[in-house]
Residue, then its C-alpha position, 0 to 999 in steps of 0.5 A: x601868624x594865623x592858626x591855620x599858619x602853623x600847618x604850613x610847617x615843613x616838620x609838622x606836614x611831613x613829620x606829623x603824620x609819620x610820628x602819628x602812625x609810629x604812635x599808632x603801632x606802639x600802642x596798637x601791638x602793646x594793646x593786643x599783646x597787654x591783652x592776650x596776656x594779661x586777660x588770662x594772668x588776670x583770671x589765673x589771680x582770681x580762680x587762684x585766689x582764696x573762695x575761687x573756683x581753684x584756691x592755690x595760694x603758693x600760685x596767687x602769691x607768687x603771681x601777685x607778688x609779680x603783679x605788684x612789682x610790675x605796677x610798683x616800676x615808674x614806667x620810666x625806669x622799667x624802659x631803662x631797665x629792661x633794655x637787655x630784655x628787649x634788645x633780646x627781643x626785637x634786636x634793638x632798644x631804639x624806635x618804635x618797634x622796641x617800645x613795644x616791649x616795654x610798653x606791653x610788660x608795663x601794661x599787662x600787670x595794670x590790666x591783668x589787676x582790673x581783669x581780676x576785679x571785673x571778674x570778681x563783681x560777677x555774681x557768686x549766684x550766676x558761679x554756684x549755678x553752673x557749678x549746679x549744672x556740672x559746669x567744668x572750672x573752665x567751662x565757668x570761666x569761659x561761659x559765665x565768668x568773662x561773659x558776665x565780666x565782659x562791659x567792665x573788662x572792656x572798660x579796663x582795656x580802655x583805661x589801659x590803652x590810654x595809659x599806654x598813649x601817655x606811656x608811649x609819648x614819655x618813651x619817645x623822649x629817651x627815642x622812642x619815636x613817635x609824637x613823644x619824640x616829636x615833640x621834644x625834639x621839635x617842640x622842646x628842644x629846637x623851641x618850635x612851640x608850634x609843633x609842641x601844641x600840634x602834637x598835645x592837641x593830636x594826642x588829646x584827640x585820639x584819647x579822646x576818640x579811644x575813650x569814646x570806642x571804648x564807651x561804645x563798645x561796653x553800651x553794646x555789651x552791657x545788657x543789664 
C-alpha cells in the first residue's frame, strides 16, 4: 500500500474533515472565551498585588489561591469533575459543544498567570510616569500596561492555545468529539493505525500553523 493509499479510506475521507472542524470549534471558542476572562483575572492579580497600582491582599490571595487550584487539576480529572458544571452550562457533558467548558475553566487560570508575568516585565518607569502625568489606574492599565505587555501576552495565548489543542484531543478520548476522538475510536480501538498517523500528523500541522500565527502576530507588535 503506498502512502497515498491511506486517503482512500472511507473513515478518514469522511470522518477526517468532520472531527477536524469539531477540533476547530473546541479550540476556537475556549480560546476567545480563556481570553475574555483570563486577561482581566490576570491583571486584577498584578494591580492587587503587593507594589502595584491597587495592593489589596485579601483579593490577590483569594484569586491566587483560585489560580492555583485551577493549575494544580490534571486536566483530566478537572473534565470529570466539573461535569454537573457543564451540563448545567450547554445541557450535556458530551460532544464538542461540552468540551468547551471545561476546556476554557482549564485554560484560563494558566493564561491569566502569564498575563500577570507579561505585565509585571513592564517598566515600573513607563507606570510612575503616567502616574506623573495624572494617568487614572485604569487609564494605566488600558494605555501603558497591556500595550506595553502586548508581544508578550500575545505570546502567552499562543502557548495556551496550543495547549488547549492537546487538552482537546485527551478529551476526545472520554467523548469529546473531535480528531481525539478519532483517533482512539479509530486509530486505537478498532487497530486502524493508519488513521492514528493521519490524525498525529494533522494535529502536528495546526500546532505547527498556530505557533506560526502566533510568531507573526508578536514580530508585528513588538516595536522595541
Amino acid at each position: 500500500m503506498s502512502m497515498f493509499d491511506v486517503f482512500d479510506s472511507p473513515v478518514i475521507q469522511e470522518r477526517l474533515p468532520e472531527a477536524t472542524l469539531e477540533t476547530f470549534q473546541m479550540v476556537g471558542w475556549s480560546t476567545v472565551l480563556t481570553a475574555i476572562l483570563g486577561l482581566p483575572l490576570g491583571l486584577v492579580l498584578h494591580v492587587t498585588a503587593r507594589g502595584g497600582l491597587a495592593p489589596n491582599a485579601v483579593v490577590n490571595r483569594v484569586l491566587g489561591l483560585i489560580v492555583n487550584i485551577g493549575r494544580s487539576l490534571p486536566f483530566l480529572i478537572l473534565l470529570i469533575a466539573i461535569i454537573p458544571f457543564t451540563k448545567l452550562i450547554v445541557g450535556t457533558n458530551i460532544g464538542p459543544k461540552a468540551v468547551i467548558v471545561p476546556l476554557t475553566v482549564g485554560a484560563v487560570p494558566f493564561f491569566a498567570r502569564l498575563v500577570e508575568t507579561s505585565v509585571r516585565e513592564v517598566s515600573p518607569g513607563k507606570v510612575e510616569a503616567a502616574r506623573v502625568m495624572g494617568s487614572s489606574r485604569l487609564q494605566i492599565v488600558s494605555k501603558v500596561l497591556v500595550p506595553e505587555a502586548l508581544p508578550s501576552i500575545v505570546s502567552g495565548l499562543t502557548v495556551t492555545t496550543v495547549a488547549l489543542i492537546s487538552y482537546s484531543a485527551m478529551a476526545g478520548s472520554v467523548g469529546g468529539g473531535g480528531l481525539g476522538f478519532l483517533a482512539v475510536s479509530y486509530g486505537y480501538n478498532r487497530y486502524m493505525t493508519d488513521v492514528m498517523v493521519v490524525t498525529v500528523i494533522v494535529l502536528i500541522l495546526i500546532v505547527q500553523v498556530v505557533q506560526l500565527v502566533g510568531d507573526f502576530l508578536v514580530r508585528r507588535l513588538d516595536h522595541r
